[in-house]
Backbone and ligand atoms as CSV (ligand in chain L), in Angstrom:
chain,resi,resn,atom,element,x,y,z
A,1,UNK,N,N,0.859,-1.211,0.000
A,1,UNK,CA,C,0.000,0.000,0.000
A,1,UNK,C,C,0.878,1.239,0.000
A,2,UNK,N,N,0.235,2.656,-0.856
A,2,UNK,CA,C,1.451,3.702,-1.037
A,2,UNK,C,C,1.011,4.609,0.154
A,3,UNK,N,N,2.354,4.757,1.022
A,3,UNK,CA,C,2.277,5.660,2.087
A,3,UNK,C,C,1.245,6.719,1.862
A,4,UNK,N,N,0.692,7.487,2.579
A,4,UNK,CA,C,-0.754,8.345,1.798
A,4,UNK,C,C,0.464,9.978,1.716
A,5,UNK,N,N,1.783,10.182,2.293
A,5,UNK,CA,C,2.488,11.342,2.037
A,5,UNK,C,C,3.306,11.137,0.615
A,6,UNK,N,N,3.561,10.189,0.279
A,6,UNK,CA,C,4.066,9.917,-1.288
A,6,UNK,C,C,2.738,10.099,-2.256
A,7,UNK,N,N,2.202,9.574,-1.653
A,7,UNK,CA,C,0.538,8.977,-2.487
A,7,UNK,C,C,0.079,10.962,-3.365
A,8,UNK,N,N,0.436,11.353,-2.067
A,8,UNK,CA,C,0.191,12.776,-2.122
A,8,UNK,C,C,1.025,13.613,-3.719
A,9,UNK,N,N,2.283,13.037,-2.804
A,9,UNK,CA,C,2.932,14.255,-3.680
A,9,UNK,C,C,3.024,13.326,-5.197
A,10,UNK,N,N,2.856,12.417,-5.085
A,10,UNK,CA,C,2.708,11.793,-6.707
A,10,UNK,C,C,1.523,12.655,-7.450
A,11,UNK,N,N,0.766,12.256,-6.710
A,11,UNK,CA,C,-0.372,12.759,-7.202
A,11,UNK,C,C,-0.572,14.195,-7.683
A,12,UNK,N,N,0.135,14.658,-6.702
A,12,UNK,CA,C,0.424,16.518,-6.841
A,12,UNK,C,C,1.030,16.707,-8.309
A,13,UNK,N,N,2.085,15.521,-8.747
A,13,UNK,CA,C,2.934,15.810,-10.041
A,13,UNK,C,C,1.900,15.138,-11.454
A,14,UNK,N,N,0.653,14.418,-10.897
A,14,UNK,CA,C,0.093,14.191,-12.262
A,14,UNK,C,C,-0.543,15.783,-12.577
A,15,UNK,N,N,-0.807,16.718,-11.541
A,15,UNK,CA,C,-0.772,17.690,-12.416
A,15,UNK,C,C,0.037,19.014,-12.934
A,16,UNK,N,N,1.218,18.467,-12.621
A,16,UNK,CA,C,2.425,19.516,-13.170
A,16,UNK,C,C,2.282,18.856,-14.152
A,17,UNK,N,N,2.816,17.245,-14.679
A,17,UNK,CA,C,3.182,17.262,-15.879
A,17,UNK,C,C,1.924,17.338,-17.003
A,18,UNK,N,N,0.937,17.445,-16.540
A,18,UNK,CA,C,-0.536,17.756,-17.512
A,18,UNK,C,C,-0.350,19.151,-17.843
A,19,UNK,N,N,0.152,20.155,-16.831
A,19,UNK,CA,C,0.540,21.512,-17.229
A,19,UNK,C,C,1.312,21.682,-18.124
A,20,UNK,N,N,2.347,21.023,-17.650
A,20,UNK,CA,C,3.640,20.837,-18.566
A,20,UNK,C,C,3.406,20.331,-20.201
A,21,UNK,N,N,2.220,19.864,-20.154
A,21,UNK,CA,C,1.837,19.545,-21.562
A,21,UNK,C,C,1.104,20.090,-22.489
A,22,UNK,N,N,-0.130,20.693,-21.439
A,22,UNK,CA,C,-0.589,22.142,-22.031
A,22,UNK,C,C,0.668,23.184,-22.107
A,23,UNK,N,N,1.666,23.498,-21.299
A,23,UNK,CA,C,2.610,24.431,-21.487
A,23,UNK,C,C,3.342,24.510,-22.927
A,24,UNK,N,N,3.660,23.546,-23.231
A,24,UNK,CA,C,4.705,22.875,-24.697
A,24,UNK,C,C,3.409,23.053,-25.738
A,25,UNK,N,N,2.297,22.372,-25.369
A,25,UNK,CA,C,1.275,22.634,-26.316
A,25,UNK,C,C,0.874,23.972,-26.827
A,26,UNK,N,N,1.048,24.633,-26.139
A,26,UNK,CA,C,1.140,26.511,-26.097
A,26,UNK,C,C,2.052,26.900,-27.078
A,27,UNK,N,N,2.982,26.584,-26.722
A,27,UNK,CA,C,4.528,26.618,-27.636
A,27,UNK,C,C,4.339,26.045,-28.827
A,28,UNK,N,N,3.682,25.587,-28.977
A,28,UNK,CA,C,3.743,24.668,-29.974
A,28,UNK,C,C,2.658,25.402,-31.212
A,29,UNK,N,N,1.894,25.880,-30.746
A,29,UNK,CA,C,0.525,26.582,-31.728
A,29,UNK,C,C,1.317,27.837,-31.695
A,30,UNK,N,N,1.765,28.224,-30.590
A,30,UNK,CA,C,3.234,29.722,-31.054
A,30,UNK,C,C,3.958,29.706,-32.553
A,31,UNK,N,N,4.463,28.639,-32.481
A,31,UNK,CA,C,5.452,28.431,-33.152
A,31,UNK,C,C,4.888,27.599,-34.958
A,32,UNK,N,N,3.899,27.321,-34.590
A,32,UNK,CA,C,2.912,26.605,-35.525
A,32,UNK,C,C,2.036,28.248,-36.197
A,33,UNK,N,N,1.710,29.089,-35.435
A,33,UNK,CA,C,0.796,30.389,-36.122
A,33,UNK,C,C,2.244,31.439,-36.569
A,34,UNK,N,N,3.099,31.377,-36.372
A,34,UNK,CA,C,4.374,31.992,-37.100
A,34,UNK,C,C,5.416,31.532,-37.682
A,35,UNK,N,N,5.020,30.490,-38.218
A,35,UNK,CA,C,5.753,30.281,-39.519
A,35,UNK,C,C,6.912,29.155,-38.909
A,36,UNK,N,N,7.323,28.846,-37.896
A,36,UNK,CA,C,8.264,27.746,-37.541
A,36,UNK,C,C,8.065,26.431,-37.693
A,37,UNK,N,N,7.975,25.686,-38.666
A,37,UNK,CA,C,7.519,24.639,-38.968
A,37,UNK,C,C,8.433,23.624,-37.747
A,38,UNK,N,N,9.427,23.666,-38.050
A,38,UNK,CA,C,10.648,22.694,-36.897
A,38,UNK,C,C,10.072,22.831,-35.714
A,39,UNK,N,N,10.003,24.230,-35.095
A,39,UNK,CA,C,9.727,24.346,-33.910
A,39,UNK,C,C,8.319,23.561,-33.232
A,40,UNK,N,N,7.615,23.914,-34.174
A,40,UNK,CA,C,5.987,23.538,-33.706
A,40,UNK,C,C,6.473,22.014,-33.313
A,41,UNK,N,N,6.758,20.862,-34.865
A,41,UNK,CA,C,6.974,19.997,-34.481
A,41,UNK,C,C,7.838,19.565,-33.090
A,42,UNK,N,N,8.595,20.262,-32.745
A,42,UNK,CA,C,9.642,19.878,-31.812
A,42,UNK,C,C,8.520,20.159,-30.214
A,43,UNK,N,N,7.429,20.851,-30.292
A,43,UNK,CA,C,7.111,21.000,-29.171
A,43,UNK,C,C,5.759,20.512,-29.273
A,44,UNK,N,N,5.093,20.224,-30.101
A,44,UNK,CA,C,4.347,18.595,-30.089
A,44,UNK,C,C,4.621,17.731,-29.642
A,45,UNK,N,N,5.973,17.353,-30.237
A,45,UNK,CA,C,6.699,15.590,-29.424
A,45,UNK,C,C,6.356,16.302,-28.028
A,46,UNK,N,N,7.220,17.414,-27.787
A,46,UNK,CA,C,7.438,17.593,-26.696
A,46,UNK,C,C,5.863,17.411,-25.608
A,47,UNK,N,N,5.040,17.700,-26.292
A,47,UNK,CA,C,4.346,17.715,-25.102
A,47,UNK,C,C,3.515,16.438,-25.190
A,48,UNK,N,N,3.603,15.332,-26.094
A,48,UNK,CA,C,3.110,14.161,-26.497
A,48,UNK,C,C,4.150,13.187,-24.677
A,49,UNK,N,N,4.917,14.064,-25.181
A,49,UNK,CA,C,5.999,13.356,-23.748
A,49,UNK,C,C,5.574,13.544,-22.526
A,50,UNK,N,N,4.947,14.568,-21.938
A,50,UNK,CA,C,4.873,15.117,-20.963
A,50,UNK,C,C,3.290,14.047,-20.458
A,51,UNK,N,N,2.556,14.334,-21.850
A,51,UNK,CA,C,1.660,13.569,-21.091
A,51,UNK,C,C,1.788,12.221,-20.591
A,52,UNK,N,N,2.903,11.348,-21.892
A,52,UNK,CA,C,3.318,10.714,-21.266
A,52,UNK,C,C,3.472,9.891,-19.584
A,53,UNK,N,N,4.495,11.337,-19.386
A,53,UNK,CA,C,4.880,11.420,-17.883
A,53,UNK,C,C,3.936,11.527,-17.054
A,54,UNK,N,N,2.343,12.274,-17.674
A,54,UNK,CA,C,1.135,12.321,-16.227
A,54,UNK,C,C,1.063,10.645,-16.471
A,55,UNK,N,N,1.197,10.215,-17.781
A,55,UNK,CA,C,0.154,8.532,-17.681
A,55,UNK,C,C,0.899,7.837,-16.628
A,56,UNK,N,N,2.475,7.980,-16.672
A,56,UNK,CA,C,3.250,7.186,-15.749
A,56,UNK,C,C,2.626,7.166,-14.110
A,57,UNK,N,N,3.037,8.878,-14.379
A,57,UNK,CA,C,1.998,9.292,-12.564
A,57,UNK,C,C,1.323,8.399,-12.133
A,58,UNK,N,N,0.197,8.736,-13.329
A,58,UNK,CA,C,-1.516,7.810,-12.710
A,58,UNK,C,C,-1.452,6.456,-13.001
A,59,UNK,N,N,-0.784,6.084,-13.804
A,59,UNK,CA,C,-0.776,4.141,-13.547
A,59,UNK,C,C,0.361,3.664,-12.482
A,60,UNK,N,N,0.838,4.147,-12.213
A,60,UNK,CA,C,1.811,4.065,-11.097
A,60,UNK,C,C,0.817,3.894,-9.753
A,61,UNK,N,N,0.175,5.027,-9.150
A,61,UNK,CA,C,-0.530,5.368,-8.547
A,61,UNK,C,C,-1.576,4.839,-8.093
A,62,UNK,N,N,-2.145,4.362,-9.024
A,62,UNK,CA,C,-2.951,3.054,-9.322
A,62,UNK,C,C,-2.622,1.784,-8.680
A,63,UNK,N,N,-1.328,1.542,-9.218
A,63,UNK,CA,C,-1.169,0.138,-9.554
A,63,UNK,C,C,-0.734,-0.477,-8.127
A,64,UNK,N,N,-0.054,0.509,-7.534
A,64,UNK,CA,C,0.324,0.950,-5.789
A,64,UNK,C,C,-0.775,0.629,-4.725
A,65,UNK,N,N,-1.850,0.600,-5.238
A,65,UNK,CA,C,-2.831,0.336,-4.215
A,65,UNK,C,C,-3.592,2.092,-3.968
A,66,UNK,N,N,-2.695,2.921,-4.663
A,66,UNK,CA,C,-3.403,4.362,-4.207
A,66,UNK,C,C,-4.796,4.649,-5.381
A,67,UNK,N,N,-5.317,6.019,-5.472
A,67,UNK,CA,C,-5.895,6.537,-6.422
A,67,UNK,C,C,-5.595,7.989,-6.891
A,68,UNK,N,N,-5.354,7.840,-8.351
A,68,UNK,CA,C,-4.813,9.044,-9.096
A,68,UNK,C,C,-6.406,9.718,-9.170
A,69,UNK,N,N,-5.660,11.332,-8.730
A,69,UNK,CA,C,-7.231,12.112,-8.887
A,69,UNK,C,C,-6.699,12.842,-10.276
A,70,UNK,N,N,-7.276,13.098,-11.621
A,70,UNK,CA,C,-7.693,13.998,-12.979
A,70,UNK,C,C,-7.658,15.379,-12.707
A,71,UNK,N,N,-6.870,16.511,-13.152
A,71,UNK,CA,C,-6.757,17.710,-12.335
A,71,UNK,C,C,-7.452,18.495,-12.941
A,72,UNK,N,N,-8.075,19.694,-12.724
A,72,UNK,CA,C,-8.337,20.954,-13.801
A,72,UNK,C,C,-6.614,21.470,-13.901
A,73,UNK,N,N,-6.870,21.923,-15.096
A,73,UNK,CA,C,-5.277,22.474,-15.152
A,73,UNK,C,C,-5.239,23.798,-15.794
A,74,UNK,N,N,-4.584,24.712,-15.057
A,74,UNK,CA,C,-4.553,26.249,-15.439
A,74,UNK,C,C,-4.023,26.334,-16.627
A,75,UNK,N,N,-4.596,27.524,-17.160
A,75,UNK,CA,C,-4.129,28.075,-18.764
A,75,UNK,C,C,-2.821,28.550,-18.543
A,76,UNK,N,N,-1.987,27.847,-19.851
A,76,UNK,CA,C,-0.670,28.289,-19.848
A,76,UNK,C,C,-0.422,29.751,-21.021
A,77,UNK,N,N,0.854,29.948,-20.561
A,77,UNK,CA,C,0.756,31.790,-21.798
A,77,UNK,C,C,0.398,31.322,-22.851
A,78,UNK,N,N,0.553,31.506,-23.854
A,78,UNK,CA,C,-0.009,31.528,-25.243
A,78,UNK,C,C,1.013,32.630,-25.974
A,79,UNK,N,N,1.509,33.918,-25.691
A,79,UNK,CA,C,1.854,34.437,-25.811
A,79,UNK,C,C,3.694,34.661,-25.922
A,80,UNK,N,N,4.294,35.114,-26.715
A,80,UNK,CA,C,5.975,34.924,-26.606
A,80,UNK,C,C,6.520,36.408,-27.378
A,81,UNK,N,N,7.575,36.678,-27.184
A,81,UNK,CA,C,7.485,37.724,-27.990
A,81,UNK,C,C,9.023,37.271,-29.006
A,82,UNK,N,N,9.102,36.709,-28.591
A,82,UNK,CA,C,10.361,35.828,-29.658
A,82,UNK,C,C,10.502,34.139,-28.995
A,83,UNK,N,N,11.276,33.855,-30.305
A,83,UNK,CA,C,11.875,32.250,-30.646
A,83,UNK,C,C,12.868,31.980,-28.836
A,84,UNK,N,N,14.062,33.194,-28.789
A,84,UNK,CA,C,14.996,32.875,-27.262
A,84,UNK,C,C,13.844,32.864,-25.806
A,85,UNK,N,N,12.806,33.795,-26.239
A,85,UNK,CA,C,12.020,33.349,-24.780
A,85,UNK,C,C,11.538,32.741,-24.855
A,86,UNK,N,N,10.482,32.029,-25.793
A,86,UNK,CA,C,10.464,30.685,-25.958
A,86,UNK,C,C,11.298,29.417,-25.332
A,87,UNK,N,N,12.378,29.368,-25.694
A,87,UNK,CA,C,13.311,28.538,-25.300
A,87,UNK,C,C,13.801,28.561,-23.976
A,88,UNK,N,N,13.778,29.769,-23.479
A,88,UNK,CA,C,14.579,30.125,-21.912
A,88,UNK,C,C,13.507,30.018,-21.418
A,89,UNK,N,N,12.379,30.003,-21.587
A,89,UNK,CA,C,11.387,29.706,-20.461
A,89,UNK,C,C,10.970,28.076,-20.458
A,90,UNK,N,N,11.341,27.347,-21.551
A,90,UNK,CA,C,11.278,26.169,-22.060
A,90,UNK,C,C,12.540,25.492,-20.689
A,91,UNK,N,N,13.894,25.490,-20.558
A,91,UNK,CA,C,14.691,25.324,-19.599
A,91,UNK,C,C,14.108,25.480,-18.318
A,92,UNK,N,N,13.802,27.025,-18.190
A,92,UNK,CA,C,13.515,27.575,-16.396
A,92,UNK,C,C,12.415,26.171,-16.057
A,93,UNK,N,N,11.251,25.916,-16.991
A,93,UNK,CA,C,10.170,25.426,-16.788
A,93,UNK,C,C,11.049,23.522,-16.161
A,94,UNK,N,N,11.989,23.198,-17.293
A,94,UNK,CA,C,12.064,22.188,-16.797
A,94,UNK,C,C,13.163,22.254,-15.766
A,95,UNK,N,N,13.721,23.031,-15.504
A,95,UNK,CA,C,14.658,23.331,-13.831
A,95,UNK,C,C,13.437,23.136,-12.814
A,96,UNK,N,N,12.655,23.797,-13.298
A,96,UNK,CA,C,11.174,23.626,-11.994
A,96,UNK,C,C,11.240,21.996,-12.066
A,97,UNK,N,N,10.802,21.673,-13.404
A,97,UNK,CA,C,10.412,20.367,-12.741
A,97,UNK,C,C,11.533,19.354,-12.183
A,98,UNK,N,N,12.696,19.579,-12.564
A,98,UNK,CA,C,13.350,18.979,-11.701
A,98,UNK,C,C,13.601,18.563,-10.678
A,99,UNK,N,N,13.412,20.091,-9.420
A,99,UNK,CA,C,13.083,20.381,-8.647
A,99,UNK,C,C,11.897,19.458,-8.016
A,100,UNK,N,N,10.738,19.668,-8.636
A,100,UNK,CA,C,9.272,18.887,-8.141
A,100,UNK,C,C,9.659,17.158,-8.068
A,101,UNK,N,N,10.473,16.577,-9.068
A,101,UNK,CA,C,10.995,15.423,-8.805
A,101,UNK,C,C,11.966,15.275,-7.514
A,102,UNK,N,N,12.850,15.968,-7.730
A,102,UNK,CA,C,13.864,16.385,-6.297
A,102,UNK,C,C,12.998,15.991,-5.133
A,103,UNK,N,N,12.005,17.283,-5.089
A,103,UNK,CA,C,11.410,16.892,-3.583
A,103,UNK,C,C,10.244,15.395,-3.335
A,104,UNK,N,N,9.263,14.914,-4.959
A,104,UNK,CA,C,9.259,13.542,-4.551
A,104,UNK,C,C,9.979,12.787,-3.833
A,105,UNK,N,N,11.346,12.979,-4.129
A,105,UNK,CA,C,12.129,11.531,-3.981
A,105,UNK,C,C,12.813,12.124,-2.290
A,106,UNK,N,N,12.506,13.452,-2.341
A,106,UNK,CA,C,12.983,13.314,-0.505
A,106,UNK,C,C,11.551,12.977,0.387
A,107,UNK,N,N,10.574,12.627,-0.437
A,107,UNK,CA,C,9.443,12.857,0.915
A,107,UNK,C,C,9.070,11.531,0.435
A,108,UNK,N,N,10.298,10.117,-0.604
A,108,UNK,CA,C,10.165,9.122,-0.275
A,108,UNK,C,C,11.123,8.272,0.423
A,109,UNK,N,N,12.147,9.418,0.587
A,109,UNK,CA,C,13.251,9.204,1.822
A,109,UNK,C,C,12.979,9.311,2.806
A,110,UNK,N,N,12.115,10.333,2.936
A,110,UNK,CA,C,11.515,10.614,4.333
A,110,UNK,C,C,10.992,9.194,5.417
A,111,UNK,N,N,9.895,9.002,4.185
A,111,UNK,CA,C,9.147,7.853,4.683
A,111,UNK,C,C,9.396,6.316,4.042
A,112,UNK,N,N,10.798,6.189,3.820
A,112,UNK,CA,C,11.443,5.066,3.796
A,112,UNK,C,C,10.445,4.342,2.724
A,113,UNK,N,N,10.108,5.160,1.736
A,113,UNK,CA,C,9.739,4.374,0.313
A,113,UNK,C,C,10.558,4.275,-0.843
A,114,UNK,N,N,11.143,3.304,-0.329
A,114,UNK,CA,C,12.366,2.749,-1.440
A,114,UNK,C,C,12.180,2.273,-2.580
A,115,UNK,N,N,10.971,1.786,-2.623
A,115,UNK,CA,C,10.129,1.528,-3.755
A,115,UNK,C,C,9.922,2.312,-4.961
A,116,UNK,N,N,8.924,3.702,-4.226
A,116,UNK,CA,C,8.986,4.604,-4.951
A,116,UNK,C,C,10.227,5.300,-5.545
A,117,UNK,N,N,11.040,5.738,-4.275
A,117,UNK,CA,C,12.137,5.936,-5.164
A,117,UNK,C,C,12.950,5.737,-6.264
A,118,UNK,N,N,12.926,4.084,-5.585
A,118,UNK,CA,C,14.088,3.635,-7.069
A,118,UNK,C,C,13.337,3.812,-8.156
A,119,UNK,N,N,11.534,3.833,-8.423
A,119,UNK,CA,C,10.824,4.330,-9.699
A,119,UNK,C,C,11.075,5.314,-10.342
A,120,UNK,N,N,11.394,6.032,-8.885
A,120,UNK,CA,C,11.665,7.886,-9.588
A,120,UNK,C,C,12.600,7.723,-10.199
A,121,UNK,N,N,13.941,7.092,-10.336
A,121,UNK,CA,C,14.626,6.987,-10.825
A,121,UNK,C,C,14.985,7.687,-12.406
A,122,UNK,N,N,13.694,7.043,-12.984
A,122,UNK,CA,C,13.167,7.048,-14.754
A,122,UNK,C,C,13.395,8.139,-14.439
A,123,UNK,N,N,12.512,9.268,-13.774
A,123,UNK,CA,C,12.109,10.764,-13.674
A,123,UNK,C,C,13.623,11.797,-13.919
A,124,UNK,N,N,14.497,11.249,-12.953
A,124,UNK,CA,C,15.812,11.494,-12.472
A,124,UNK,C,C,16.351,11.689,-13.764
A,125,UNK,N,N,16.393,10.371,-14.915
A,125,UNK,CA,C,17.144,10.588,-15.735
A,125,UNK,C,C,16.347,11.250,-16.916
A,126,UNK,N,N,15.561,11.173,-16.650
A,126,UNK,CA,C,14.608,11.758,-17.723
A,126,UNK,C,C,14.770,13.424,-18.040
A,127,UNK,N,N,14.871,13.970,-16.617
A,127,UNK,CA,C,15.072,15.459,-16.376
A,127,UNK,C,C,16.634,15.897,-16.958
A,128,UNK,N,N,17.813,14.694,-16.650
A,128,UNK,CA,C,18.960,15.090,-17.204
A,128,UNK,C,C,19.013,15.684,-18.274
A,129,UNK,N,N,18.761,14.141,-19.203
A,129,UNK,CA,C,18.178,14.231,-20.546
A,129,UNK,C,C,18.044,15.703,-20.965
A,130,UNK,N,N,16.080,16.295,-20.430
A,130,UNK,CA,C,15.754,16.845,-21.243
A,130,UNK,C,C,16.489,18.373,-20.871
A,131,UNK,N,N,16.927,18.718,-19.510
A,131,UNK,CA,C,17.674,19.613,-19.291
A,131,UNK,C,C,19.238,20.394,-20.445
A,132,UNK,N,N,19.623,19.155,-20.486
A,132,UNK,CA,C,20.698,19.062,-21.249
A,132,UNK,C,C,20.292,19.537,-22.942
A,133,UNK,N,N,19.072,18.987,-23.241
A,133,UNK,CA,C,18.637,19.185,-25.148
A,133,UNK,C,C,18.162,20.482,-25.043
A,134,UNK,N,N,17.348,20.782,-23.796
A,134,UNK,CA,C,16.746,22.407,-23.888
A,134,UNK,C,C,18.273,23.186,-24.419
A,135,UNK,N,N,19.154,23.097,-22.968
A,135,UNK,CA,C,20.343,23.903,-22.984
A,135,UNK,C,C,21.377,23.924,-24.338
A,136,UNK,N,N,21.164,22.502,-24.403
A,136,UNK,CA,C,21.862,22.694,-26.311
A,136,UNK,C,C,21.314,23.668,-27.182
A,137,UNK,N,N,19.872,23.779,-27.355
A,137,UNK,CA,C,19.290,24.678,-27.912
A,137,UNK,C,C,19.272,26.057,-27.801
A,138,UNK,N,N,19.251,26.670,-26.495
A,138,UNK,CA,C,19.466,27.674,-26.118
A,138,UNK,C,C,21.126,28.226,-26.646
A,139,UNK,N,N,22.048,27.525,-26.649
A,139,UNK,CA,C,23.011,27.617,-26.862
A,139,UNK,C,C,23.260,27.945,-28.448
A,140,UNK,N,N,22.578,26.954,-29.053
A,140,UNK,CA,C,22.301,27.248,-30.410
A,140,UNK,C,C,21.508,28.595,-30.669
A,141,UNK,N,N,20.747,28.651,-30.220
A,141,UNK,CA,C,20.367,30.211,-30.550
A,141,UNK,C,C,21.073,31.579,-30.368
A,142,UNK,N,N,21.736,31.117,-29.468
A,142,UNK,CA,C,22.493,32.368,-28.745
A,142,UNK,C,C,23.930,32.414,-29.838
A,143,UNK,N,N,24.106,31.115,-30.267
A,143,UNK,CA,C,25.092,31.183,-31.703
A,143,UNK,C,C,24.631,31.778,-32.774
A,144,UNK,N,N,23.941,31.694,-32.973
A,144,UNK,CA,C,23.338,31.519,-34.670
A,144,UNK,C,C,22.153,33.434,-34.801
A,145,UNK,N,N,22.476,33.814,-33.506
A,145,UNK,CA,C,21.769,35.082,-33.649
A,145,UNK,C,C,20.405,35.599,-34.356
A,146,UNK,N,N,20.227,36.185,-33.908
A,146,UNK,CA,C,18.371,36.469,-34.187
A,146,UNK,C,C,18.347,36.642,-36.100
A,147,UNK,N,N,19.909,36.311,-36.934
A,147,UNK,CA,C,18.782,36.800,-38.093
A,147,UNK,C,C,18.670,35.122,-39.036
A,148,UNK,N,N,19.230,34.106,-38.052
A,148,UNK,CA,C,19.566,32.760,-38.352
A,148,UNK,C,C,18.143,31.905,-38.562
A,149,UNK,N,N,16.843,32.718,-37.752
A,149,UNK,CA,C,16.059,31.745,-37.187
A,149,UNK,C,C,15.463,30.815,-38.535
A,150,UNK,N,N,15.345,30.930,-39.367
A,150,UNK,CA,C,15.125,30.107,-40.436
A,150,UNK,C,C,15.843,28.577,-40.484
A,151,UNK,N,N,17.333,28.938,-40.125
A,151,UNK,CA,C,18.204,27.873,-40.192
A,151,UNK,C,C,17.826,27.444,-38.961
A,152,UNK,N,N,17.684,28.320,-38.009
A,152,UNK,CA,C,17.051,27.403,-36.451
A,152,UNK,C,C,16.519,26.524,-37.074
A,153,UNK,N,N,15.207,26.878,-37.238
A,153,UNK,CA,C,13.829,26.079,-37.403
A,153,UNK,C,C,14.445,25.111,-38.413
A,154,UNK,N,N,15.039,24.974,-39.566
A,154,UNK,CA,C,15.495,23.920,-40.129
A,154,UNK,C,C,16.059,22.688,-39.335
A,155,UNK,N,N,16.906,23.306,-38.657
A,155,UNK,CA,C,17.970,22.603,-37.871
A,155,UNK,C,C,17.420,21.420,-36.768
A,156,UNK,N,N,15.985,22.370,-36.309
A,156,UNK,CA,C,15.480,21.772,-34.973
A,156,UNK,C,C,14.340,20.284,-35.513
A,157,UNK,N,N,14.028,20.572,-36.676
A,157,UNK,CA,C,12.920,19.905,-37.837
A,157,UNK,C,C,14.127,18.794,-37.465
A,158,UNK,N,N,14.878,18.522,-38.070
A,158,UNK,CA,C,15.919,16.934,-37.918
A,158,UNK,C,C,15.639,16.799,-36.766
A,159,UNK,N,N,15.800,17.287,-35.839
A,159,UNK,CA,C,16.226,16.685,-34.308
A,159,UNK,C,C,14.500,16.059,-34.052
A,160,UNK,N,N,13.663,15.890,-34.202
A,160,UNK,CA,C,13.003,15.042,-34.127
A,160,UNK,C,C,12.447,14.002,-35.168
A,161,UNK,N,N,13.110,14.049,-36.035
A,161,UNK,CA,C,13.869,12.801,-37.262
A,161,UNK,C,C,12.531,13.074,-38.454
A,162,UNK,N,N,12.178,11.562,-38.297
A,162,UNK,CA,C,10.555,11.591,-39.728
A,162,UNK,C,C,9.208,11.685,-39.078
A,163,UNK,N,N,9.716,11.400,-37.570
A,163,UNK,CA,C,8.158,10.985,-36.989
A,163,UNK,C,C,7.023,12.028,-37.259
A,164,UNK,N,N,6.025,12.030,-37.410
A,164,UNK,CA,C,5.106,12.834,-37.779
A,164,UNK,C,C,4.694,13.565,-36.385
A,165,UNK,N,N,4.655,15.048,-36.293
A,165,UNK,CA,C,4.062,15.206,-35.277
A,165,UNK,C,C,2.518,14.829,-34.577
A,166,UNK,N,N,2.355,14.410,-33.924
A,166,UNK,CA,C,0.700,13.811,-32.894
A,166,UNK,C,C,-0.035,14.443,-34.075
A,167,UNK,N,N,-1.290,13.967,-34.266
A,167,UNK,CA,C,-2.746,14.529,-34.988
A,167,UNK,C,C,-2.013,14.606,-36.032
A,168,UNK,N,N,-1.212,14.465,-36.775
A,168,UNK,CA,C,-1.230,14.894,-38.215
A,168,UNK,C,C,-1.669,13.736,-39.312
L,1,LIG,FE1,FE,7.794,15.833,-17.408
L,1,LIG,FE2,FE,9.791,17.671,-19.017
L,1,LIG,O1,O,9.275,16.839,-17.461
């Protein structure tokens, strides 16, 4: 049976990463209503992932003996005024969630759920991961200067290979 203080904060993260998916999904119709073809795609996957990460939440949660509660989830911006804030808020966002994993895995130290933990694990590396591809990107932009963004958006179109973005 899942301790009911893990039970909690699991539960708390099926609705960050549902945010987190409307968030990218935001980004994604951004970047889709101005002309970034790469980009849009790149933040489709992206948020095809995230939900992902709520399904993990709630079948996890589940499967534990607990119950995953379905969240309302607040409206994310919609709004950007360029391609770099886009991206730098794309990072900050997943430093947060890092963070929100961070403190899962101490309040399953806390209460000696070793279980959970070693699950979080996935989460752990998952955040490396995506920490690391944001920051490549950012980096790339900050190279390639504001009159490049064409070649951005080319550039970023490969990095999620042939797959078709979701709904298409
Ligand atoms: Fe679900 Fe990007 O973290």
């Amino acid at each position: 049976m899942l301790n009911k203080n893990v039970e909690e904060a699991l539960v708390k993260q099926i609705e960050k990463e549902a945010y987190s998916s409307n968030f990218y999904l935001a980004m994604a119709v951004w970047a889709d209503t101005n002309g970034f073809e790469g980009t849009a795609k790149w933040f489709y996957a992206q948020a095809d992932e995230e939900r992902l990460h709520m399904l993990k939440f709630i079948k996890y949660v589940n499967e534990r003996g607990g119950k995953s509660v379905i969240p309302s989830i607040e409206q994310p911006p919609y709004d950007y005024k360029d391609m770099k804030e886009v991206f730098a808020k794309t990072l900050e966002h997943e430093q947060y969630v890092t963070q929100l994993i961070n403190d899962i895995i101490a309040v399953c130290v806390e209460e000696k759920d070793y279980t959970t933990q070693t699950w979080m694990q996935w989460f752990v590396n998952e955040q490396i991961e995506e920490e690391a591809s944001v920051a490549a990107i950012n980096d790339k932009l900050r190279i390639l200067g504001d009159h490049s963004l064409y070649m951005f958006d080319r550039d970023i179109l490969a990095m999620r290979g042939n797959t078709p973005a979701s709904a298409e």
